[in-house]
VEXDREN-2710 file (C-alpha; in Angstrom, 1 decimal):
% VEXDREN-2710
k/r/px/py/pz
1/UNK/306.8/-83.5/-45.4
2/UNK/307.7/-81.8/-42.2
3/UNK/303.9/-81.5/-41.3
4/UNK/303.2/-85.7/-42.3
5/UNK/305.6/-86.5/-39.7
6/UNK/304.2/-83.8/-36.9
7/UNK/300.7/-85.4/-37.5
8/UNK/302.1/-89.3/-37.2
9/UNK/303.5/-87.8/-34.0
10/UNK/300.6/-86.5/-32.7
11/UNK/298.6/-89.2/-33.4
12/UNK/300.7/-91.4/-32.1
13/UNK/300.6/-89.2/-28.3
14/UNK/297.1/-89.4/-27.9
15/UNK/297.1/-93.0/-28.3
16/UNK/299.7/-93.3/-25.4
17/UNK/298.0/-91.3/-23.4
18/UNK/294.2/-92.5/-24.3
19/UNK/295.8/-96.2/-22.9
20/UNK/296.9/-94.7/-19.6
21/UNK/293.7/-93.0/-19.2
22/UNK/292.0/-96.0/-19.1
23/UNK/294.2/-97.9/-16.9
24/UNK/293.8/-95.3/-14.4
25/UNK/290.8/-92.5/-14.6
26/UNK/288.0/-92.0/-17.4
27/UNK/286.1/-89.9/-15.3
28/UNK/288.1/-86.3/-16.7
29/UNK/288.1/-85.5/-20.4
30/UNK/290.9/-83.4/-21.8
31/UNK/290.6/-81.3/-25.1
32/UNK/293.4/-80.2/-27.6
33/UNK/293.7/-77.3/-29.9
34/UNK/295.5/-77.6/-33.2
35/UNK/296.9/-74.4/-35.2
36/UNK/298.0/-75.1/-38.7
37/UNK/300.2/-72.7/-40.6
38/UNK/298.3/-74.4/-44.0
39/UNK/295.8/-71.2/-45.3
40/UNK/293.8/-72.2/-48.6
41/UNK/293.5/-70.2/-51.5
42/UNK/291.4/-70.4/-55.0
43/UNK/293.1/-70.7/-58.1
44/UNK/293.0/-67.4/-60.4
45/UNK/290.6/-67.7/-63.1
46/UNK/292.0/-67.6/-66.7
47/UNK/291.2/-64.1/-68.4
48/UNK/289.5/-63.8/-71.8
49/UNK/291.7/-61.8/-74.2
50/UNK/290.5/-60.1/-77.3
51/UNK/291.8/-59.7/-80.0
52/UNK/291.1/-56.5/-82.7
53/UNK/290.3/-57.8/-86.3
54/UNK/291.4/-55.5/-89.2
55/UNK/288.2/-53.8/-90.3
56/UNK/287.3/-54.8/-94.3
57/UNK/288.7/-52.1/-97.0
58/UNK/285.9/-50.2/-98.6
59/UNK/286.5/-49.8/-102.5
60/UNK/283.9/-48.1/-103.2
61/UNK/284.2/-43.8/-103.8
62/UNK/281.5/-41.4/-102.2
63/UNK/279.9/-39.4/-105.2
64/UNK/279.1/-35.9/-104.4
65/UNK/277.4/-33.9/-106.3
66/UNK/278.6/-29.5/-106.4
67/UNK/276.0/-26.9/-108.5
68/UNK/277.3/-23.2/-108.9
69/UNK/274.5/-21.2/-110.0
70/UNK/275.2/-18.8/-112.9
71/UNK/275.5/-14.9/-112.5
72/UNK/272.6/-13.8/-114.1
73/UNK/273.3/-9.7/-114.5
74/UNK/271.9/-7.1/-115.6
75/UNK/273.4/-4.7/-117.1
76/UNK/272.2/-0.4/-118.2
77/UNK/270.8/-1.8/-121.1
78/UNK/267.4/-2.8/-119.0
79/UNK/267.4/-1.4/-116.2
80/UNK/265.7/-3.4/-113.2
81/UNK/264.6/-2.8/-109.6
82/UNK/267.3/-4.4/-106.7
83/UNK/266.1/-5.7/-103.6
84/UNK/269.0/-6.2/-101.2
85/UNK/269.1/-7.9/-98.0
86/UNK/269.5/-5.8/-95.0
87/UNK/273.4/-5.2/-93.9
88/UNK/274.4/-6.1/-90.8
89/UNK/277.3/-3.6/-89.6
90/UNK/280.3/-4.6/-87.9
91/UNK/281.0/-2.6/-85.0
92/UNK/284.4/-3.0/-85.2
93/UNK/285.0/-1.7/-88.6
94/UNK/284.9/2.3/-89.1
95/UNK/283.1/3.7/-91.9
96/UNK/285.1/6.0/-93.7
97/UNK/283.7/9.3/-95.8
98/UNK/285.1/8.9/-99.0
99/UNK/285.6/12.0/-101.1
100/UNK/287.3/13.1/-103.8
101/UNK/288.1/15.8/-106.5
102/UNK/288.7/15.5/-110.2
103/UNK/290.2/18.5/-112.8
104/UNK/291.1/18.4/-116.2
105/UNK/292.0/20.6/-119.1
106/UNK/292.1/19.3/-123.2
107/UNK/291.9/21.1/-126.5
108/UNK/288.7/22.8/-127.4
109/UNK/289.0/25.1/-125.0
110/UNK/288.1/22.2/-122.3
111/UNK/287.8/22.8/-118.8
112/UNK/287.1/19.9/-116.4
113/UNK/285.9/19.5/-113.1
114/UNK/284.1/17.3/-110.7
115/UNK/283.6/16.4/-107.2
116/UNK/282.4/14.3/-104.8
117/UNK/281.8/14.3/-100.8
118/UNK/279.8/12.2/-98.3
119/UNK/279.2/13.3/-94.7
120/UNK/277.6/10.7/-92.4
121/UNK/278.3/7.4/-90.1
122/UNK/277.0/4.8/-92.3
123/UNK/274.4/3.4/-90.3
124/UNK/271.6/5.9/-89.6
125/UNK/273.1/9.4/-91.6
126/UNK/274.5/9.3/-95.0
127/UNK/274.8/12.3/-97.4
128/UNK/276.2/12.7/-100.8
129/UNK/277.1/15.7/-102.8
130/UNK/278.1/15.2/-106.3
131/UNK/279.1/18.5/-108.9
132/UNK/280.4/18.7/-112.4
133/UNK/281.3/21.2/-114.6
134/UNK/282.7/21.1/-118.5
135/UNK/282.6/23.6/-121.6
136/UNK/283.7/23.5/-124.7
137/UNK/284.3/25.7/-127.5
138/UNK/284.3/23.8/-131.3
139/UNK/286.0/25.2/-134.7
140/UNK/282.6/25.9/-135.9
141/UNK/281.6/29.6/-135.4
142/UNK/279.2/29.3/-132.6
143/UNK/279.6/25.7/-131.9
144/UNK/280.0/25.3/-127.7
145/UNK/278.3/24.6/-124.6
146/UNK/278.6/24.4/-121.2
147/UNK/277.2/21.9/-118.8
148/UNK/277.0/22.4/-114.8
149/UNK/274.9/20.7/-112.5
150/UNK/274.9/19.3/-108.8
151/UNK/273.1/16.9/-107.1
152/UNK/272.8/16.4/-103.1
153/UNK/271.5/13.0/-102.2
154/UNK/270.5/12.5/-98.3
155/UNK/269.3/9.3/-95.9
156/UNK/268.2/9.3/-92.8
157/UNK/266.8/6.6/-90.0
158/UNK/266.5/6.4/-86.1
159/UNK/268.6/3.9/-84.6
160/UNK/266.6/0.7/-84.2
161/UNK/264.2/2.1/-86.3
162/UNK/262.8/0.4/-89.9
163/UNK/261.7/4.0/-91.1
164/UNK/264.5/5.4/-93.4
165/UNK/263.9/8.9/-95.1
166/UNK/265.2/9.7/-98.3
167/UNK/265.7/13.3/-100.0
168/UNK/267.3/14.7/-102.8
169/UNK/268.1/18.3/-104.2
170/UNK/269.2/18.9/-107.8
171/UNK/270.3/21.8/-110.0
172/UNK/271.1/21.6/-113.4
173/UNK/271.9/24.2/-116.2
174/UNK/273.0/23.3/-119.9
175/UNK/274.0/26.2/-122.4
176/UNK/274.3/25.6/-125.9
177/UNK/274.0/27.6/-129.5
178/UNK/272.1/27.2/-132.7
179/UNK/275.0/26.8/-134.7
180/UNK/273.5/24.3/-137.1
181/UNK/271.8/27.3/-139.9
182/UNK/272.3/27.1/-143.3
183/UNK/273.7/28.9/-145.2
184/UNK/276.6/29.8/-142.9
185/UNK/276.8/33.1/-144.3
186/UNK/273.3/34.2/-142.5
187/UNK/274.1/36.6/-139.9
188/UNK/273.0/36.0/-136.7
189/UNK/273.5/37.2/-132.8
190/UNK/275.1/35.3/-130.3
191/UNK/272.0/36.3/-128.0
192/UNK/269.4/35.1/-131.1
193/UNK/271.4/31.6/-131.0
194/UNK/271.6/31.0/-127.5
195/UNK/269.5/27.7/-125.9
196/UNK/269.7/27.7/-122.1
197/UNK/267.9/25.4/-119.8
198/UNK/267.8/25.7/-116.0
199/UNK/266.3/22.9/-113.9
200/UNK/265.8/22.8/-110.2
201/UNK/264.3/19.2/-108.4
202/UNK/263.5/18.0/-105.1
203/UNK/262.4/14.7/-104.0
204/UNK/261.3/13.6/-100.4
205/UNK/260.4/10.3/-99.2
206/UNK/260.5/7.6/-96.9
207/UNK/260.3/3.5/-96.9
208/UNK/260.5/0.3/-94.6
209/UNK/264.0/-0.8/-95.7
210/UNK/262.3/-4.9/-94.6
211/UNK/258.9/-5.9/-94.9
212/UNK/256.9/-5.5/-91.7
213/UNK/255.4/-8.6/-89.8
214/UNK/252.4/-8.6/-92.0
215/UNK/254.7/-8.8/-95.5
216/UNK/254.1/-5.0/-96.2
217/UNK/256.6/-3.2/-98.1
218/UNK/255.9/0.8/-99.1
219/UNK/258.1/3.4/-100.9
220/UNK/255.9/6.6/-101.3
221/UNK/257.9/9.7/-102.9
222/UNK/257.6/13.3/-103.4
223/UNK/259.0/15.0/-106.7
224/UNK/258.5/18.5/-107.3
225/UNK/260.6/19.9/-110.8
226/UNK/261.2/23.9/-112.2
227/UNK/262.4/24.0/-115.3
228/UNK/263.3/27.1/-117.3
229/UNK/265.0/28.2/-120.8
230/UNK/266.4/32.1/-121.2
231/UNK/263.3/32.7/-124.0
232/UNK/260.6/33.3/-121.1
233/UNK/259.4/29.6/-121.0
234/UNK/258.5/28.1/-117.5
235/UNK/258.0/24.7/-116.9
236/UNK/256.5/22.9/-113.6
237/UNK/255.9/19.2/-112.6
238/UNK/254.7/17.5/-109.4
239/UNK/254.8/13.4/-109.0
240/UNK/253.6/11.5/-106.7
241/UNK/254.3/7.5/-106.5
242/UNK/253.0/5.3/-103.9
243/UNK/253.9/1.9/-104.7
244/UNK/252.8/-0.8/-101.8
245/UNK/253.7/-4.6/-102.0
246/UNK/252.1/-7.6/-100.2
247/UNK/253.2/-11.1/-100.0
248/UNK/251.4/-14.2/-98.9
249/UNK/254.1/-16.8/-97.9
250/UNK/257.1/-17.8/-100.7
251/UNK/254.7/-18.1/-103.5
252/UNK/252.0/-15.8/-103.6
253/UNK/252.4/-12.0/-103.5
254/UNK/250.4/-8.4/-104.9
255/UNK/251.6/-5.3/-105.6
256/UNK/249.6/-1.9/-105.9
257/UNK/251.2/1.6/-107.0
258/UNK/249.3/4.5/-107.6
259/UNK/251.0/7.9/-110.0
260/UNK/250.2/11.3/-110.4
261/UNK/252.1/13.1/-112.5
262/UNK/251.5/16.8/-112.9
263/UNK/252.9/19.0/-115.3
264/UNK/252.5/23.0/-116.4
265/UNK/254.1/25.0/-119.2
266/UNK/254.3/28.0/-120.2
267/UNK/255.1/29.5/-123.3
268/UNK/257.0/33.5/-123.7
269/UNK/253.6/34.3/-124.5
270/UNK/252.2/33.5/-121.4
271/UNK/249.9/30.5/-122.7
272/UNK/250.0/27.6/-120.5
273/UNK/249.6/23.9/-121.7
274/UNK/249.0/21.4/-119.0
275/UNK/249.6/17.8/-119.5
276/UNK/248.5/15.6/-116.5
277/UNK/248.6/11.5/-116.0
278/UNK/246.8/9.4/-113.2
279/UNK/247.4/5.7/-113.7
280/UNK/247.3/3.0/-111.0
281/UNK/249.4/0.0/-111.0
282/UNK/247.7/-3.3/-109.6
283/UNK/249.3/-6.9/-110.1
284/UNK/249.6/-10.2/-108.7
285/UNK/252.6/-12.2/-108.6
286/UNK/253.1/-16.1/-108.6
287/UNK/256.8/-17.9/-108.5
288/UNK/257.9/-21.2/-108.5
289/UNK/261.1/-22.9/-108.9
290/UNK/260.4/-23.2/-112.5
291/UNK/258.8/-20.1/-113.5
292/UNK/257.9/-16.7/-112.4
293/UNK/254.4/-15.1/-113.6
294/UNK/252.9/-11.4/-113.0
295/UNK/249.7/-10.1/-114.4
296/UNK/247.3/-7.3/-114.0
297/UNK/246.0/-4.3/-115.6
298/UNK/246.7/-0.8/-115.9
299/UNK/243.8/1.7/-115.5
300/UNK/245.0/5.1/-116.5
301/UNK/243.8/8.7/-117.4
302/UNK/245.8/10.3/-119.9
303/UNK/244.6/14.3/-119.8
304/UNK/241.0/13.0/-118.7
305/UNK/241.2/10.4/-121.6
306/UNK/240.5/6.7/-120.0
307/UNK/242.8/3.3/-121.3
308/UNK/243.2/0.1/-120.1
309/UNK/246.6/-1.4/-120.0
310/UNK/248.1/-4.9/-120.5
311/UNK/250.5/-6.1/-117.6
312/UNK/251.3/-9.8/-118.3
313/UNK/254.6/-11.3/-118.2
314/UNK/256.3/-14.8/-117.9
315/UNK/260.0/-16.1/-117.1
316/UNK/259.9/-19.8/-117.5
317/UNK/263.1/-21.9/-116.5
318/UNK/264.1/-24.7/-118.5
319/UNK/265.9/-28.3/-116.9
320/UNK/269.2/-25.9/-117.1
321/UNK/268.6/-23.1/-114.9
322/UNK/270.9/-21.0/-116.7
323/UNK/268.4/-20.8/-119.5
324/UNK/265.4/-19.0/-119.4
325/UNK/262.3/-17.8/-121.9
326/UNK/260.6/-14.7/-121.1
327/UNK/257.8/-13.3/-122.6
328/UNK/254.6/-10.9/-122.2
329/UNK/252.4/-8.1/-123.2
330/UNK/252.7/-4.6/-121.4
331/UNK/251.6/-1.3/-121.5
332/UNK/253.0/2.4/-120.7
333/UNK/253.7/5.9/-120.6
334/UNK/256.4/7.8/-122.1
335/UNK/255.6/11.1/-120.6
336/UNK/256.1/14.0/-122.7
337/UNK/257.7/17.5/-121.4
338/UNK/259.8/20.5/-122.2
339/UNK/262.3/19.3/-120.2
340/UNK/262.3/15.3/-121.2
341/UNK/262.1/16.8/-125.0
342/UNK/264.8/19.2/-124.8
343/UNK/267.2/16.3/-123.0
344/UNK/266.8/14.8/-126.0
345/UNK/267.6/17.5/-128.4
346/UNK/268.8/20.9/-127.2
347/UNK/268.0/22.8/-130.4
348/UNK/264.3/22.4/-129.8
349/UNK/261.8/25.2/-129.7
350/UNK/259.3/25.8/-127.3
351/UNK/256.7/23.1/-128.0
352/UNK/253.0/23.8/-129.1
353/UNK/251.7/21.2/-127.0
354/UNK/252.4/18.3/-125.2
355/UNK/250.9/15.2/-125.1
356/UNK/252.1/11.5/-123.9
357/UNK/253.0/8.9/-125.9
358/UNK/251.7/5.2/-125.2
359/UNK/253.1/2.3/-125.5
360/UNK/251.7/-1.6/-125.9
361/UNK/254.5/-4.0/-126.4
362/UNK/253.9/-7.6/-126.9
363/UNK/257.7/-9.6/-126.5
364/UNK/259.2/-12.9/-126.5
365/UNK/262.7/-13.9/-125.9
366/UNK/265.6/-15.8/-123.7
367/UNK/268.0/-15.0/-121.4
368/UNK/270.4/-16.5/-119.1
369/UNK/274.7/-17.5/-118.8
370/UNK/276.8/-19.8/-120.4
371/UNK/278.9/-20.3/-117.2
372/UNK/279.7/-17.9/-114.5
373/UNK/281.4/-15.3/-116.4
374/UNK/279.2/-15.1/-119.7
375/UNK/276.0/-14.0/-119.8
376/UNK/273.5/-13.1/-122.6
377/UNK/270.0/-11.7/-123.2
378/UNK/268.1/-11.4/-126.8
379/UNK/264.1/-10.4/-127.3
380/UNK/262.3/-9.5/-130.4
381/UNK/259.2/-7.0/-129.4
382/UNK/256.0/-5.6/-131.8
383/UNK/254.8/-2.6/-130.2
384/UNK/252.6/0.0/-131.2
385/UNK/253.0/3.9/-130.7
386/UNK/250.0/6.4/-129.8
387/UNK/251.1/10.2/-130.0
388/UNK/254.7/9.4/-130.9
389/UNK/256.6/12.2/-130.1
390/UNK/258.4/13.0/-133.5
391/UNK/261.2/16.2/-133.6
392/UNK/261.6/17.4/-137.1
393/UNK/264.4/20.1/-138.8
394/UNK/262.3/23.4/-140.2
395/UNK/262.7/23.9/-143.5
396/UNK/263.9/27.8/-143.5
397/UNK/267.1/27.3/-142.1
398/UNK/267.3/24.1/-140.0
399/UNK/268.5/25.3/-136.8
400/UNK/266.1/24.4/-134.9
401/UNK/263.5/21.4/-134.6
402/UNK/260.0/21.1/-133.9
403/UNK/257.7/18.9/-131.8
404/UNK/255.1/16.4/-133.9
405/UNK/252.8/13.6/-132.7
406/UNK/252.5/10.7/-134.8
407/UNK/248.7/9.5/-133.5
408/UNK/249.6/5.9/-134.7
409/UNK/252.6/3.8/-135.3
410/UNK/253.9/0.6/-135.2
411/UNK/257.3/-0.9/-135.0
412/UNK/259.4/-4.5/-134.9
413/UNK/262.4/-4.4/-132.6
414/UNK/265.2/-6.6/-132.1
415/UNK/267.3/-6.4/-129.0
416/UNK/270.2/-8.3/-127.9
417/UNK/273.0/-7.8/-125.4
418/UNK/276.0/-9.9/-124.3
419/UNK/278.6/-9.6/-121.3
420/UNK/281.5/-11.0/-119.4
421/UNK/282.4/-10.4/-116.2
422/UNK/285.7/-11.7/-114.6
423/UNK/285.6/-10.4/-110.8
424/UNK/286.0/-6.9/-110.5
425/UNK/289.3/-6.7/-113.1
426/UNK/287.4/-6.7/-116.3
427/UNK/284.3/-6.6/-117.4
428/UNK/282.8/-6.4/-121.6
429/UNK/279.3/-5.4/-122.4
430/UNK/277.9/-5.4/-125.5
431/UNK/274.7/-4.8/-127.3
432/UNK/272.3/-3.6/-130.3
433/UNK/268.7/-2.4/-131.1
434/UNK/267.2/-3.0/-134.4
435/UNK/263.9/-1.2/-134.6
436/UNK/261.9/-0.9/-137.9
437/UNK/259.4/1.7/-137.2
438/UNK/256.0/1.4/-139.8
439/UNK/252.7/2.1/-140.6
440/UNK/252.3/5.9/-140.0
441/UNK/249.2/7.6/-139.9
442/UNK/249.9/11.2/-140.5
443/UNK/254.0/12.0/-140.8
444/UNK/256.1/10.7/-144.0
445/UNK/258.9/9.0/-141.4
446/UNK/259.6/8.2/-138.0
447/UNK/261.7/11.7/-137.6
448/UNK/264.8/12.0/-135.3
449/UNK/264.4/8.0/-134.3
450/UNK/267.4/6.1/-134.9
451/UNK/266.6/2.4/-137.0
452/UNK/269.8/0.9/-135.0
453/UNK/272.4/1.3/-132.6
454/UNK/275.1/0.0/-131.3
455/UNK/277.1/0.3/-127.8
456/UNK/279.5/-1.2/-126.2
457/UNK/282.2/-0.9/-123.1
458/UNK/284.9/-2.4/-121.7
459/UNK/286.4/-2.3/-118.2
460/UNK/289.7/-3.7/-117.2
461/UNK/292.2/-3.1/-114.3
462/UNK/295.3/-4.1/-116.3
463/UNK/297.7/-3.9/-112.9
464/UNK/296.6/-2.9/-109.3
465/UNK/297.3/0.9/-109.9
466/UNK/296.3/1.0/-113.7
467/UNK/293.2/0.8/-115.3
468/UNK/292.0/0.8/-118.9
469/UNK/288.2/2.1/-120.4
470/UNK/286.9/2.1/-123.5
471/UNK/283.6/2.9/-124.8
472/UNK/281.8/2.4/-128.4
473/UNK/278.7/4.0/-129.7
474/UNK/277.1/3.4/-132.9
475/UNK/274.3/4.1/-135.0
476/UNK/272.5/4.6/-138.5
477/UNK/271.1/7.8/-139.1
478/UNK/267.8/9.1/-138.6
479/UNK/265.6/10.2/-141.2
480/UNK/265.1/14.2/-141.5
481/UNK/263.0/16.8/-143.7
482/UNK/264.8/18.7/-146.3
483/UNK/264.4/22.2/-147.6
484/UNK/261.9/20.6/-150.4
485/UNK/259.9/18.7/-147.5
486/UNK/260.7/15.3/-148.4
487/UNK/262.7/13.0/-146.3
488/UNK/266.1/12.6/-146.2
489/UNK/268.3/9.9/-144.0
490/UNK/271.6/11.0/-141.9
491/UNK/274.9/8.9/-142.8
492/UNK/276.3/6.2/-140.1
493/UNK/278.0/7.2/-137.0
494/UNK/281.0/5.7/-135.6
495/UNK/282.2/6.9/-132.8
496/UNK/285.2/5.3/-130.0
497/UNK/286.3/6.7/-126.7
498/UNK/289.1/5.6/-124.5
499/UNK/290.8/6.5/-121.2
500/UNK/293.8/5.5/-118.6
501/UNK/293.9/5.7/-115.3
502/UNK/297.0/5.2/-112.9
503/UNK/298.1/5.9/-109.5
504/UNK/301.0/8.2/-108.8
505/UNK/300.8/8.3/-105.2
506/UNK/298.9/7.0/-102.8
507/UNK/295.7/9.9/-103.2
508/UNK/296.8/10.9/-106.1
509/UNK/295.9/9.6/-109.5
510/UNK/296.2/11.0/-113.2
511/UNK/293.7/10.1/-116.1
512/UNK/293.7/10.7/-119.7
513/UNK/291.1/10.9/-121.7
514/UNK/290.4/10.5/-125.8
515/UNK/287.0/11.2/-127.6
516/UNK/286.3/10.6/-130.4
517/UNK/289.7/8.3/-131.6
518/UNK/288.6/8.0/-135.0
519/UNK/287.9/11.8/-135.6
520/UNK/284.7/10.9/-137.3
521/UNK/282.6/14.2/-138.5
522/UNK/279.0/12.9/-138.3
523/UNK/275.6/14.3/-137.6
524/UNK/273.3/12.9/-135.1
525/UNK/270.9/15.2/-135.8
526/UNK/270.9/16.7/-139.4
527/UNK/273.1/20.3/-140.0
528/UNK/275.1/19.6/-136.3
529/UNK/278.3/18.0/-136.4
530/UNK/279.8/17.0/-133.7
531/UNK/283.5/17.6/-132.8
532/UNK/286.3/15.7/-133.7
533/UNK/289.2/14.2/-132.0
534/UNK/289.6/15.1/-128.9
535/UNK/291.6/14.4/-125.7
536/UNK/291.4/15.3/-121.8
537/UNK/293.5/14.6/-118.8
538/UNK/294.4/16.1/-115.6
539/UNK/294.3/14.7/-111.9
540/UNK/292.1/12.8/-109.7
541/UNK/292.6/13.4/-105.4
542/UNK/290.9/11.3/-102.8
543/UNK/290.7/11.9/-99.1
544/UNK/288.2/11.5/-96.7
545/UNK/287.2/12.1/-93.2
546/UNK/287.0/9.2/-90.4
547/UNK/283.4/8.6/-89.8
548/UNK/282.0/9.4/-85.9
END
């Protein structure tokens, strides 16, 4: 209001004076300057607020989808080759040596002991020594043995390097006595009833422990074997394996192996039987996701006599993975020595000859896990035996046996296994062979082979410090030649062991041992009966030294 009246004011004065200019001078112009206090301003624009909405609710449930394989295992019944991937060590962890040594004593005269050691760092040395040592003495004049052997195992690679070399040294020495003549009241010397067999091995080799840039993997080993007995006989072997593998992506791979297997023995009258096998190993492999196939065939000279082997087999997975069909037809060698032969029976005499027995078996089956504990495997095989290697009783006194070669046999067999796993606290394994040996050329029976048998374990760590074993072994008996020289069949065996372990201090654990629960008095091979109940037990000490 104050400024209205300041500019009717103003106005007001240069009207006054614009009339007394003209009444008196126009000539001179004056001018006027005006300050105003009054500063405009714009007006602040309104802002645009937003405002967050409440985002929709979603009903609807994400579906996933979780597949655990099954733990297909294998277990000793079929024994199969494992291909590991390659360790990678952690530096900051310290390998540790373990070692360890076991004694025991138990009735039949029992003593116990065993031993292991391992020297090394783990990464590019590792050796292992392993010994034993047990005797016993039975109630049955002449009815004892002893068993000793040792074994060092060594492995060796250069830092950096993916050459490893691999030896092994071996002794082993099993003494045992005739005891099994008939009539007991024959008289006989300890010295005429002795069987002892000395064996000395060596094995060198070396591999790529991974496949080289070209998808080459080799394994060639070295074997040389002496084998002895304490009645002059001298036996000596020389095998040589050079398996190579080749693959051609994920799908596509060939494998080539090439065997010769030397052997000489000689007899305590200096006569020397040689038995030697060449046979070369070619195969091509093909997997899928659904099925695995390999095939070739197997060239081989058997003692300068030529045969071509089958090598076809198939794995097919079904739409459950867990279930698979195998099948196939294959050929082998069961090489034939002193020293495999006597393994088997200890009461044998020194052989008249050797030759090898082969083997074409055409199989079908299934195998696969019921979940991821159980797991199962069944397969019914025809096969058919060249130069079976027989062992039959003589018909004097039957203490010892005798080496026979059936040149043609055939045989049905029915195999089936079954196991459940449960981490590393227990563990049951099952299984049985039916085999129905038939159609023999030249001997009455199928001597000395058992028709079926049964084994079974069980492993179970009942606390952290305490562990339960137990083991089952089963069979029906074997046929045999009597005195007349018909055949004869051995009764049943039955036969259950079982053992504790627990911790009593921290390196220090004590095991017992039972053989034999049952106290069965059977025969696995006819006039030799086993011994009966039986029990072990002593102490087990580990300690070990701190790897470098």
């Amino acid at each position: 209001m104050k400024l209205i009246w300041l500019t009717f004011i103003f106005i007001g004065t240069i009207g006054s004076l614009h009339a007394q200019r003209r009444g008196s001078d126009d000539s001179t112009q004056k001018t006027v300057v005006i300050t105003s206090a009054y500063k405009p301003s714009v007006r602040p624009a309104a802002k645009i607020n937003f405002s967050a909405a409440t985002p929709p609710v979603d009903t609807s449930r994400p579906k996933l989808q979780y597949f655990i394989p099954g733990q297909n295992l294998f277990f000793s019944y079929q024994p199969v080759s494992l291909k590991p991937l390659a360790l990678s060590i952690d530096t900051s962890i310290i390998w540790d040596n373990s070692n360890f040594i076991k004694v025991g004593v138990g009735n039949f005269a029992t003593p116990f002991v065993q031993a292991g050691l391992s020297f090394g760092d783990g990464k590019n040395s590792m050796v292992n020594i392993h010994t034993k040592h047990i005797s016993q003495k039975g109630k049955i004049p002449f009815q004892q043995y002893s068993h000793s052997n040792a074994d060092l195992l060594a492995s060796f690679s250069e830092p950096g390097s993916n050459m490893e070399w691999q030896g092994k040294l071996g002794f082993d020495n099993f003494t045992t006595y005739q005891y099994g003549f008939v009539p007991d009241t024959l008289s006989f010397t300890k010295d005429q009833l002795r069987n002892s067999f000395t064996g000395f091995n060596t094995t060198v080799g070396f591999k790529n422990k991974v496949v080289n840039s070209y998808g080459i993997g080799y394994n060639p080993t070295v074997n040389l074997n002496l084998f002895q007995d304490n009645n002059k006989g001298t036996e000596t072997s020389l095998k040589i394996d050079a398996p190579l593998s080749k693959t051609f992506g994920k799908v596509f791979g060939f494998n080539l192996g090439f065997t010769a297997d030397l052997t000489t023995f000689t007899r305590f009258d200096n006569s020397k039987i040689k038995n030697n096998l060449f046979y070369i190993t070619p195969e091509v492999q093909f997997k899928s996701p659904d099925f695995i196939f390999t095939g070739g065939v197997i060239p081989a000279w058997d003692n300068q006599q030529f045969n071509l082997l089958p090598n076809l087999n198939l794995l097919v997975k079904l739409a459950d993975e867990r279930f698979v069909l195998q099948g196939g037809w294959k050929g082998y060698y069961q090489k034939n020595t002193y020293q495999s032969l006597a393994g088997v029976n200890p009461w044998l005499s020194q052989p008249t000859g050797l030759l090898n027995t082969r083997i074409k078996e055409q199989y079908a089956g299934f195998k696969g896990s019921a979940d991821s504990h159980l797991t199962y495997d069944a397969k019914v095989s025809f096969l058919s035996f060249s130069n079976a290697a027989l062992l039959v009783n003589d018909t004097s006194t039957g203490q010892s046996f005798a080496t026979v070669y059936e040149p043609s046999m055939k045989a049905v067999r029915l195999h089936g296994e079954v196991g459940y796993t449960l981490q590393e606290k227990f563990s049951l394994l099952a299984g049985v062979t039916l085999t129905n040996y038939n159609n023999l050329s030249v001997n009455q029976k199928a001597w000395g082979l058992l028709p079926l048998e049964i084994n079974g374990s069980l492993r179970w760590q009942v606390l952290k410090d305490l562990q339960f074993k137990t083991d089952l072994f089963a069979w029906d008996g074997a046929q045999y030649r009597n005195k007349a020289g018909g055949s004869q069949k051995s009764k049943a065996a039955f036969d259950l062991n079982a053992g504790v372990d627990f911790a009593v201090m921290p390196r220090l654990n004590v095991w017992v041992q039972f053989n034999n629960v049952l106290n069965n008095t059977y025969q696995r091979w006819n006039q030799y009966e086993v011994l009966g109940f039986n029990v072990m037990g002593g102490i087990v000490y580990s300690f070990f030294q701190r790897g470098k």
